[in-house]
N, C-alpha and C positions, 0 to 999 in steps of 0.2 A: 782685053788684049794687053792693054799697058801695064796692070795688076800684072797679067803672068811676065809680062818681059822683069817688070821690076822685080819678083821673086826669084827670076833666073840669075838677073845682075848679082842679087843677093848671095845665091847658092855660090856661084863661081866665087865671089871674093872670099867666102869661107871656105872654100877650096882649095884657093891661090896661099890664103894663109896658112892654113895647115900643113901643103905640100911647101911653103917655105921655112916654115917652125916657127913664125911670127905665134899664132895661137894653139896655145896646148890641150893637150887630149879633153883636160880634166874643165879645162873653162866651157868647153861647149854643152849644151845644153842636155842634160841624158834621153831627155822626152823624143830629140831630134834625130839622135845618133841611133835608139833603138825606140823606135816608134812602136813595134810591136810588142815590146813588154811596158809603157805606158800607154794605155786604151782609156779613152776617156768614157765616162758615163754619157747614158744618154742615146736616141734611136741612129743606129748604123747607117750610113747611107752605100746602096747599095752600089759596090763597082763594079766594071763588067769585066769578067777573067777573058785575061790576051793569053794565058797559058795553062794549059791542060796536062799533066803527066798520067799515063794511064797505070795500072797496078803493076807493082812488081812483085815476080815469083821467086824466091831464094831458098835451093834446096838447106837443110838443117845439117850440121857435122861437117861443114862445107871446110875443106883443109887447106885452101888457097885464100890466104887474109896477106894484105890486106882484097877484098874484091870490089872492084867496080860496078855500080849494081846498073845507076841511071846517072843521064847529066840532064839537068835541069840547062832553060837557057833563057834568058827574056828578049823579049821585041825589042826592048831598049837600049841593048847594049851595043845597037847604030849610032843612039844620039849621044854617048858618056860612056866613062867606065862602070860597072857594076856590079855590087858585092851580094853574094849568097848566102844566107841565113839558113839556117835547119834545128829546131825545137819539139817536143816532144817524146814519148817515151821508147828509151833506148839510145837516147843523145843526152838531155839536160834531165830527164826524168828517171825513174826504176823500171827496168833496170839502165843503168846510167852506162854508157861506154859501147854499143854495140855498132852504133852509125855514127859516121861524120861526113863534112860537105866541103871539098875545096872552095871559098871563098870568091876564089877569081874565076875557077873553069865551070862550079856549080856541079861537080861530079860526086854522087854521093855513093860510101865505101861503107862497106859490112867491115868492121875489129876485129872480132871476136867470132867463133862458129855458135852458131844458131841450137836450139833446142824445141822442137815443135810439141813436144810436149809441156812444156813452161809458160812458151807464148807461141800462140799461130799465129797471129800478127800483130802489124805495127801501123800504127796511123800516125803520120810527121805532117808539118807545117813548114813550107817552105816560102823563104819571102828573097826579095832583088830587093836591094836599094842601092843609091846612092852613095859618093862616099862623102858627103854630110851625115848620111843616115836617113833618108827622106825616100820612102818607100815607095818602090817604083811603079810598083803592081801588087794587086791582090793576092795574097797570101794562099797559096794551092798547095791542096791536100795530099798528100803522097801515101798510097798504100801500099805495103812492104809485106805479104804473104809466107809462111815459114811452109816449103813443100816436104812432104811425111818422106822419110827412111824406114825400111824394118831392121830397128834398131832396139826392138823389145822383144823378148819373150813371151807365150800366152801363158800364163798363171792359173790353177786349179783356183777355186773360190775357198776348198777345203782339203785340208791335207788328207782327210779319211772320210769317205762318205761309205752308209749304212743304212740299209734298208732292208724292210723283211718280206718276202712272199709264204703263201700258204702253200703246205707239201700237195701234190698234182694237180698243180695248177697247168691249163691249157698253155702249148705254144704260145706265142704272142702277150701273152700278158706281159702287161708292164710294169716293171718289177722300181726304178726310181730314175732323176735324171741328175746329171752330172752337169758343173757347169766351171767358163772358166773366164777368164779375161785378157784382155791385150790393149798397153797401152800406147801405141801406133793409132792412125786413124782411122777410123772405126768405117772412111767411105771408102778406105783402098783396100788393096789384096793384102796387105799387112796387117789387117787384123781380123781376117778371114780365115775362121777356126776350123779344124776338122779332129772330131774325137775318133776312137776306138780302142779296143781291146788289146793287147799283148798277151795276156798272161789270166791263167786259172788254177786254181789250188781248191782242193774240196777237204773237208774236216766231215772225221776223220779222211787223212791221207787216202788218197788213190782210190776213197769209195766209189766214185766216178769218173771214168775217163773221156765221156764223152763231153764236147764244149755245149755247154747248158745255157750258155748264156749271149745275145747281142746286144751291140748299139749304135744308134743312131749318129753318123757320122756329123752331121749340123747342128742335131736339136739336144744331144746328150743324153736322148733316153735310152735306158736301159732295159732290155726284156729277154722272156725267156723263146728260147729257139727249139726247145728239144724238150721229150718226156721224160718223165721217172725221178722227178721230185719226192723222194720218199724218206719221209722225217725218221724212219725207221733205220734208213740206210746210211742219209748225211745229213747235216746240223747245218753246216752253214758253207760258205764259199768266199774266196780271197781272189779277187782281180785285180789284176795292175790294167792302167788305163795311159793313154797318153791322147797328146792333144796338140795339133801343128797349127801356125797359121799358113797364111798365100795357096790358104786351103789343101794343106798337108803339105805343100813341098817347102815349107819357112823351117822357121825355128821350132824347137820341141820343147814339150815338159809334160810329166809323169805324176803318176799319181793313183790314188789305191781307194777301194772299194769294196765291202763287206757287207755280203749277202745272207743274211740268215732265213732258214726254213721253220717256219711257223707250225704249229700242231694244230690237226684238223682231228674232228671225235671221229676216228675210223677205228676205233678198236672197245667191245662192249665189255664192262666189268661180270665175271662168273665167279661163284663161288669155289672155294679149294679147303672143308671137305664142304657137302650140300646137306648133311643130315650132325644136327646137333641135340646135347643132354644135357638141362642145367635145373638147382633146385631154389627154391624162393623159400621162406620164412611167411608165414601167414600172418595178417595183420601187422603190416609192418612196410612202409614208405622202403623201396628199395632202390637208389642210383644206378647199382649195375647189378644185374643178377646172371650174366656173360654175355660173350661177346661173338661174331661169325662174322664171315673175312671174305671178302670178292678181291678180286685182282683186274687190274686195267693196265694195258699196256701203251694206250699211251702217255704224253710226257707227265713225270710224277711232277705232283703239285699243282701243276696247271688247272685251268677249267673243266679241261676234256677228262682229265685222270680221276675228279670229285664224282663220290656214288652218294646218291640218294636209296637210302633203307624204308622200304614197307612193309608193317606186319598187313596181307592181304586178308588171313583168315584167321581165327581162333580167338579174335581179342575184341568179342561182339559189347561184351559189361564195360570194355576201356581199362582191365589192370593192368597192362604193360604197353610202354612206349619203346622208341629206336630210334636214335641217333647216332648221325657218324662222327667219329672222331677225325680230327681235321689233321694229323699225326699221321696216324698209321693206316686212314681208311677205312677201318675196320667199323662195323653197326654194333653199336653198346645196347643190349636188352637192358630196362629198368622197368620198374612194380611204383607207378601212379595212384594207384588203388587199392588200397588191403587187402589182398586174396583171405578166402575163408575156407580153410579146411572142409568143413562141414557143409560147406554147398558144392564146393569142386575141390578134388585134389589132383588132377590131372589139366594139364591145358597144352595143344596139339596148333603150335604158331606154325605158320607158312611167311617164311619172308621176302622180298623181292631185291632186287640190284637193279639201280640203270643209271644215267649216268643226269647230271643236274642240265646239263645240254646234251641237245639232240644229235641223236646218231646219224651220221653222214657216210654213214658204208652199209652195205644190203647184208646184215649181219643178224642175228637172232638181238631184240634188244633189252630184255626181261629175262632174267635168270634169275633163279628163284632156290630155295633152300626150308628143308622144315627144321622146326625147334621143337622140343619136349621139354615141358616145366610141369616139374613136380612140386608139390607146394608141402611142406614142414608144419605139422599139428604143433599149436600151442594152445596154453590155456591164455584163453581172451579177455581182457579186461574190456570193461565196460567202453559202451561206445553213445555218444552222443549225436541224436538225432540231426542235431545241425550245429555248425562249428564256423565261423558265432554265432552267437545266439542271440538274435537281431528283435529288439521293443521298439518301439516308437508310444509315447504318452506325453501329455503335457506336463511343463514344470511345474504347475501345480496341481499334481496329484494328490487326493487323497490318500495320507498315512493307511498301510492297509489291503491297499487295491493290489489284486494278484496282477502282476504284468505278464507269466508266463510259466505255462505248467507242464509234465511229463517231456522234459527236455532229454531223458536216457535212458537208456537202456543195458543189460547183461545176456551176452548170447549165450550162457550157461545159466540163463537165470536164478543168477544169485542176487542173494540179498543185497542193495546197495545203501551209502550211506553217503546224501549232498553236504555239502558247506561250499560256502562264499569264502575264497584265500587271500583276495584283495580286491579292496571296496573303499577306496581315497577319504569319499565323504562318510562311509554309515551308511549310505539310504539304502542297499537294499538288506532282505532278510531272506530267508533262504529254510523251507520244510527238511529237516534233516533227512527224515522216509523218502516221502514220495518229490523232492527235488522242485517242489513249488517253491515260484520266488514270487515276493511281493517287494511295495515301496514301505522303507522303514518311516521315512517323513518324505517330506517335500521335495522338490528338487529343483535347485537353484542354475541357472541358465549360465547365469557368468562367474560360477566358480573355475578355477583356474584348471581343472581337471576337467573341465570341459572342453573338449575341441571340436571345432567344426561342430556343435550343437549334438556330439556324441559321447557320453558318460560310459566308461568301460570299466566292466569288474570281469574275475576270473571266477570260474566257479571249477569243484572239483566233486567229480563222485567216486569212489574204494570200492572195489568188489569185497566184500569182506568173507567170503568163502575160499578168497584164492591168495592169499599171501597178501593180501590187502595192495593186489595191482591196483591201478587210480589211470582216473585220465582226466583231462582239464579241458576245459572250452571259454570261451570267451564272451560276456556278454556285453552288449552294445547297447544300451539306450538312447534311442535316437529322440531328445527334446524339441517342441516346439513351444516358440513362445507365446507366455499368453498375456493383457494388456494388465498390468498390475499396479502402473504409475501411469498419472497424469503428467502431461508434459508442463513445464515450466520455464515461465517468458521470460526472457533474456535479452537487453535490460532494463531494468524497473527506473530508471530516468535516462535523462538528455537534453541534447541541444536540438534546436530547428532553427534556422537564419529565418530572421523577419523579411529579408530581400530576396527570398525562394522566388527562383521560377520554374520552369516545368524541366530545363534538365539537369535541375540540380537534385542530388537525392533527398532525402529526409531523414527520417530516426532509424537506422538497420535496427532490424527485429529479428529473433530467433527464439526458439527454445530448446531445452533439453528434457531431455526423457531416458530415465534408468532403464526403461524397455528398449528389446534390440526391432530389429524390422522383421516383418511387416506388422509391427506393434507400435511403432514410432513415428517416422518421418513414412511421406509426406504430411507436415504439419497445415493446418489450417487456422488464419486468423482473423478477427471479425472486431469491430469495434460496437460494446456490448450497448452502449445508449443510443437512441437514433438521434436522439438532439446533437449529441455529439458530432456524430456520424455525418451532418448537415455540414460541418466546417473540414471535420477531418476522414482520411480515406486511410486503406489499408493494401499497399501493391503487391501483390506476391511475386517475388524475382526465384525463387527456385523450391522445390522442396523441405530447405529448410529455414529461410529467409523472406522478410517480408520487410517493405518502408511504411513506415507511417509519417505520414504526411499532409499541410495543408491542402483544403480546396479552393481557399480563397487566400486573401494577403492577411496575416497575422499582427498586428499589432505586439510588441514586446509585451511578455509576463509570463508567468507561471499558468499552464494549463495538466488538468489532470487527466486523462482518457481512460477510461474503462475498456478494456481488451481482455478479448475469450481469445487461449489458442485450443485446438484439440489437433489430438493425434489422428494415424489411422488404423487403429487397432478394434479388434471385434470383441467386443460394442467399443463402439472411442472413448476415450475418456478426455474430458478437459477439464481446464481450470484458469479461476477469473484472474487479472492482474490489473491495477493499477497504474499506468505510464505517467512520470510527472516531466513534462514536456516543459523545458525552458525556452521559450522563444525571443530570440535577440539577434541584433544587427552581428552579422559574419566578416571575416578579413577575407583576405583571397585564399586561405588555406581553410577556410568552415571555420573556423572557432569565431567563438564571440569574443567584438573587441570590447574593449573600455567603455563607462559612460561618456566619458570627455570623447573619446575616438569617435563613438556613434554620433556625437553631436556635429562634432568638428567635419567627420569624412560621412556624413548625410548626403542624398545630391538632391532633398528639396528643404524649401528651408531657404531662411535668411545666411547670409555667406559668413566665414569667421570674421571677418575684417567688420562689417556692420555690426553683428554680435558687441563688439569691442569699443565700437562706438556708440551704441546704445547704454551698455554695462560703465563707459566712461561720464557720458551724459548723466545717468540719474545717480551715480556718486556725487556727481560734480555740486547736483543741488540739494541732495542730502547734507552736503560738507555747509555748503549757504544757509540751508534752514538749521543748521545747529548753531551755527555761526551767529545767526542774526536772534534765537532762543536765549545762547549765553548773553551778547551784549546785554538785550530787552531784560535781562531775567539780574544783569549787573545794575544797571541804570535805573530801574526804578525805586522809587523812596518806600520806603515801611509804612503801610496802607496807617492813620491813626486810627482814633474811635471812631466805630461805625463805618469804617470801612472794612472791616473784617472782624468774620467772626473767631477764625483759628489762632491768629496770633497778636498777643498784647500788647499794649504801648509802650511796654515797661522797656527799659535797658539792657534787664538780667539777660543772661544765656538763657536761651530757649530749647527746651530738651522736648523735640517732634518722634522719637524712637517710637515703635507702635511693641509693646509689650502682648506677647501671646499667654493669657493664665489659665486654659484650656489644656494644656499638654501637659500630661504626666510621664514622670520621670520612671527609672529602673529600679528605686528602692537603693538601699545603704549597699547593694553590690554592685552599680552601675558605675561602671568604671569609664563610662564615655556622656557622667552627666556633666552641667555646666560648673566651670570653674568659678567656684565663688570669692576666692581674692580677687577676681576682675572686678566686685562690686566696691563702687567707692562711694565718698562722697563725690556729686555734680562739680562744688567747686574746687575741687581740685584736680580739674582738667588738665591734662596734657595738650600742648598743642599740639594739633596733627600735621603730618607733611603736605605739602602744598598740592590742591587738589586742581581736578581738571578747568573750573571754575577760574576767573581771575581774581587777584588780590584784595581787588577794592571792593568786591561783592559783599563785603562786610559779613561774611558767615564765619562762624563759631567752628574751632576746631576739638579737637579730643579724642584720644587712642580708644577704641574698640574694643570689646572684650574681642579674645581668640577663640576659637572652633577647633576642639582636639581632633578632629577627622579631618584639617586640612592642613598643609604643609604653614608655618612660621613666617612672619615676617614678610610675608605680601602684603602689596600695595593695595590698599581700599578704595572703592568706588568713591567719589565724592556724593553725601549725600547732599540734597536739597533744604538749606536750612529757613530757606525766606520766600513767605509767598508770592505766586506773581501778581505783579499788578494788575493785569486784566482778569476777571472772575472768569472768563473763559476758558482760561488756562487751566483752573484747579486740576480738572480732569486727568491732564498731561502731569502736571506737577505730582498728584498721585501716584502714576504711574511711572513716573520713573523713578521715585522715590523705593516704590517696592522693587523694581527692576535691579535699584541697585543692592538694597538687602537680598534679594534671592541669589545673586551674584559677587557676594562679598566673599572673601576664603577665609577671613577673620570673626566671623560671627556666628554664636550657635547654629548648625543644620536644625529646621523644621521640627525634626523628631527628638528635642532635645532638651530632656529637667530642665526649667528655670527656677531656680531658688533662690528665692530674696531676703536676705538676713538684715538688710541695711533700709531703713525707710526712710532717713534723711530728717531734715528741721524746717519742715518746712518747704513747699512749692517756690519756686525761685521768679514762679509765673505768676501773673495777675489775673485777678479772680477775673473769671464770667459772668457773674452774676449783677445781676443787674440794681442789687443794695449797693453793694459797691463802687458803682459807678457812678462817675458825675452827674450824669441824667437820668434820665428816665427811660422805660421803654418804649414809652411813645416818642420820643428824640431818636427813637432809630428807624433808617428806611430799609427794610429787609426785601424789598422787592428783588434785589441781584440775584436773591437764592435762586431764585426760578429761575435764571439763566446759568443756574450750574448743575445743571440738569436735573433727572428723576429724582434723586438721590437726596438733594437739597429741597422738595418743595413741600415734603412733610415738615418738615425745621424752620422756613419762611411761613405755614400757616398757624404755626406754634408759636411767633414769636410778633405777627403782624394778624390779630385777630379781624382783620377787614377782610 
């Protein structure tokens, strides 16, 4: 209770100040002053309406504006003054200006005259407040109804409406309906239609006077009232129509409508004359040999007016036909069939007339006429029993073989004379006498003059008794084919992914075959070894396709498959083929990847990254053990006496070269023998560039001969000049020694003249021999040979006879 007094205190002093101009329009709050166009979001809380206005009716074209329509009034306007609000369409909305509301009395006025065809009503919002703005009541709905005038005319939908009836047609029939509109409202007497007739005109004028025609004053149909529809008498009929509403006594409007009379077959076609005389030409195709004529009276052109022509008698053999001309109506005789003087020269036709539809009047409906055809004696040229002259044989015929004999004849048996006049290929040949034809050669299925598996030649025979008439026919050789080629597989290698599984395909197979069908495809394929056959299969996907493919998981390589295909021709024929099947890891498009890819993109298997460190690891201790060879191989001292057999105590340069005297050269023309200025003398050695070896290894340098098969001026292996200290090593020492000659680019290749012009002064080395040595051979212990393997223990029992 204290809340609402304090808001009332409130309301009043914004009151007091406003009615003293203390506070202006603009500072008070817009939310306060029009509560209803600020609506907060969020659930409405319901108020209960203290005022109720019930609908209002306002006739439309209303000529007294402004008009008073309603006054609104609130319960409130006891406790305060009260201002009236009105919102909505036809106030603030479209169309804008038609209502307004006084303010202070809440009387709300029509502007402007109404149009109930634009808007039939109006829904407004009506609010009381305050004159703070503080809304006093619930906001009530005011309904504003626009009541109808007949202030429209009703409108035909067509300015000419057309329809046809059939000529005698019964009373009643309904002939079309007519229709119209009014745009008044459609529930009052203002749009309450009423048709009818005014007016009738017949075409031709005045054929008719009596009225032929009603209609339906509500529903607009139109029908006939009266007899003697007769298409013969009138064509058609012109009605004026009109159309009221307030159900005939409103407004009017006019309007037209055209009847026309349809043809019905009431009238039979007869001939005009019924007895006709005409002459043919014997043996001889005739279009029109004359013509006879029916007449129909009803409408020309139409359905009813078409005559159907029948010769009924005289034309038993089939020589003459009849058709109408779609022109003049009239039946054209024509000669189908060669008439023959000499079997008939009279023929006695009966024709008929009726019409292509049925007659619809109790009228005779067959009218009939006779013809006389005289037939005209000529002399006959030969005539050929059948035209064409239809073979069938296989393509490969024997050269020789009759295909086909007494193909003609002369009705004045005369003497005749065949030949062949076109014949593309040659094959056939042809009895000049008696018109036997035979195959000259073979006959080829898929020469280009073959169509549709039929070789066509003309053949011609000359009566030669009669001015050498001729007449020509045609021969048809109808081929079939026969199996003459095996097929061939297609194709003879491929790929297969190693990682197949069941729905990937494998190797597409097909083959071809110079034969057509049913000589060819359906093909057949088979994998010709069973060993084979145990890993690989053969799927057939269509008639002429097949996969080959594994049964089990394939390992990478080259596989070769023995494959039969055959045709289906009689007998079949096949033939073997060899598949060479590569099998290899696949990308995601089938093709095989790379070696490195397969490695790398495997999913079993050690992973790339281990790979790397495995491949980094045993570098690492190959680097170590060359590492810790060179040092040991630097560092140790020159074995003296009796420590080695290979190399002597002496100081000189020691020349370890291993000379091959086995290879023979190209003779005085080999222009790729060895360079013999490279032979020098030993001491006068070039030092060599510094080799892989270190400094202090105390080995002996010197230039190389060169090798004319390899490029100049490359760097040479260091070879191995000093043995190792441990006798275990020889082996190694050995071996890399020739590792590096096999690999030098400076030295003769293997295959290569050694010629030696220079033999020097002398060994630069100290003897072996055991005179010349200090001691003796029993001062030496040769037991190490044996630890230099197989090789050395012939040498240690040779020189340690214990």
């Amino acid at each position: 209770m204290m809340k609402a007094v304090a808001v009332l205190v409130a309301l009043l002093t914004v009151v007091c100040q406003v009615s003293s101009g203390q506070v202006k329009q603009s500072d008070l709050n817009p939310a306060v002053l029009n509560p209803w166009r600020h609506r907060r979001a969020g659930p409405q809380v319901r108020v209960k309406r203290d005022w109720v206005i019930p609908p209002i009716r306002v006739s439309e074209n209303s000529k007294q504006l402004p008009e008073d329509l309603v006054q609104i009034k609130s319960d409130k306007v006891f406790t305060g003054e009260v201002i009236y609000k009105l919102e909505g369409p036809g106030v603030d909305q479209d169309p804008k200006g038609l209502f307004e509301i006084d303010d202070k009395t809440g009387w709300i006025k029509s502007k402007m005259p109404l149009d109930r065809e634009k808007h039939k009503s109006f829904k407004l919002k009506a609010f009381a407040l305050s004159p703070s703005g503080e809304r006093l009541e619930s906001p009530t709905t005011i309904e504003i109804y626009v009541l109808d005038q007949n202030d429209h005319r009703p409108e035909f939908t067509q300015k000419e409406f057309i329809g046809t009836i059939p000529e005698f047609s019964v009373p009643g029939t309904s002939v079309m309906q007519v229709t119209a509109v009014d745009s008044d409202d459609p529930l009052t007497e203002n749009a309450a239609l009423s048709f009818s007739i005014i007016g009738q005109e017949s075409n031709p004028p005045n054929s008719i006077n009596k009225t032929m025609f009603g209609i339906n004053n509500k529903t607009g149909v139109i029908y006939i009232r009266d007899v003697g529809l007769d298409r013969d008498v009138v064509q058609s009929f012109r009605l004026t129509l009109q159309v009221a509403d307030m159900s005939g006594m409103g407004l009017t409007s006019t309007g037209r409508a055209i009847i026309h009379i349809s043809d019905i077959n009431n009238h039979a076609p007869k001939f005009q004359p019924t007895v006709y005389n005409m002459y043919a030409m014997e043996n001889q195709f005739l279009a029109e040999v004359g013509r006879v004529n029916a007449t129909d009276k009803d409408q020309k052109g139409g359905d009813n007016w078409r005559i159907k022509y029948t010769i009924k008698k005289g034309n038993t053999l089939g020589h003459f036909a009849i058709r109408t001309d779609p022109v003049t109506n009239q039946g054209i005789i024509s000669v189908v069939k060669p008439l023959d003087y000499e079997s008939q020269a009279e023929y006695q036709l009966v024709v008929t007339a009726e019409n292509e539809v049925s007659l619809k009047a109790p009228y005779d409906q067959i009218h009939s006429a006779t013809v006389t055809v005289r037939v005209m004696n000529e002399n006959e040229a030969p005539v050929f029993y059948k035209n064409p002259i239809k073979v069938t044989v296989a393509e490969s015929v024997v050269p020789g073989t009759v295909l086909v004999s007494d193909i003609a004849h002369d009705p004045d048996n005369a003497k005749l004379r065949f030949e062949i006049i076109q014949d593309p290929e040659s094959w056939i040949a042809i009895n000049h006498a008696n018109g036997q034809i035979t195959a000259r050669r073979t006959f080829n299925i898929r020469s280009p003059h073959v169509r549709n598996n039929i070789y066509s030649a003309i053949v011609k025979v000359t009566d030669q008794d009669a001015d050498s008439i001729s007449a020509t026919a045609t021969l048809e050789v109808h081929l079939w084919e026969t199996n003459d080629y095996p097929p061939v597989l297609i194709p003879s290698s491929g790929t297969v992914c190693s990682d197949w599984d069941r729905d990937k395909l494998g190797l597409l197979l097909s083959a071809v075959d110079e034969d057509m069908s049913p000589q060819a495809d359906p093909f057949t394929f088979i994998i010709a070894d069973q060993n084979v056959a145990a890993n690989w299969t053969i799927i057939t996907l269509n008639e002429t396709h097949a996969v080959l493919q594994p049964l089990i998981d394939m390992e990478r390589g080259e596989f070769s498959i023995p494959v039969v295909v055959s045709d289906s021709g009689s007998p079949p024929l096949s033939s073997n083929a060899l598949v060479n099947v590569t099998v290899c890891p696949c990308d995601s498009f089938g093709d095989c990847k790379s070696f490195t890819a397969a490695i790398f993109g495997a999913k079993m298997g050690i992973s790339f990254i281990a790979l790397m460190i495995i491949i980094g690891s045993v570098a690492f201790l190959l680097f170590l053990l060359l590492l810790t060879v060179a040092v040991k191989g630097c560092t140790r001292k020159n074995i003296g006496k009796g420590g080695s057999l290979l190399v002597g105590a002496s100081d000189d340069d020691i020349r370890d070269n291993v000379f091959h005297y086995d290879e023979q050269g190209g003779g005085e023309e080999d222009e790729d023998a060895f360079n013999i200025d490279f032979l020098r003398n030993p001491r006068d050695v070039v030092p060599a560039p510094a080799s892989f070896f270190p400094q202090d290894c105390g080995l002996p340098r010197g230039k190389q001969p060169l090798r004319k098969d390899a490029p100049h001026n490359l760097p040479s292996p260091t070879y191995p000049r000093k043995t190792p200290g441990d006798p275990t090593d020889i082996e190694e020492f050995i071996n890399v020694g020739l590792d590096a000659a096999d690999n030098d680019p400076n030295v003769p290749p293997y295959d290569t003249a050694l010629i030696y012009d220079y033999e020097g002064d002398g060994s630069v080395a100290g003897s072996l021999s055991s005179i010349a040595s200090m001691g003796s051979d029993g001062d030496q212990d040769y037991d190490y040979l044996n630890d230099w393997g197989p090789r050395f223990k012939k040498l240690a029992n040779m020189y340690d006879p214990r």
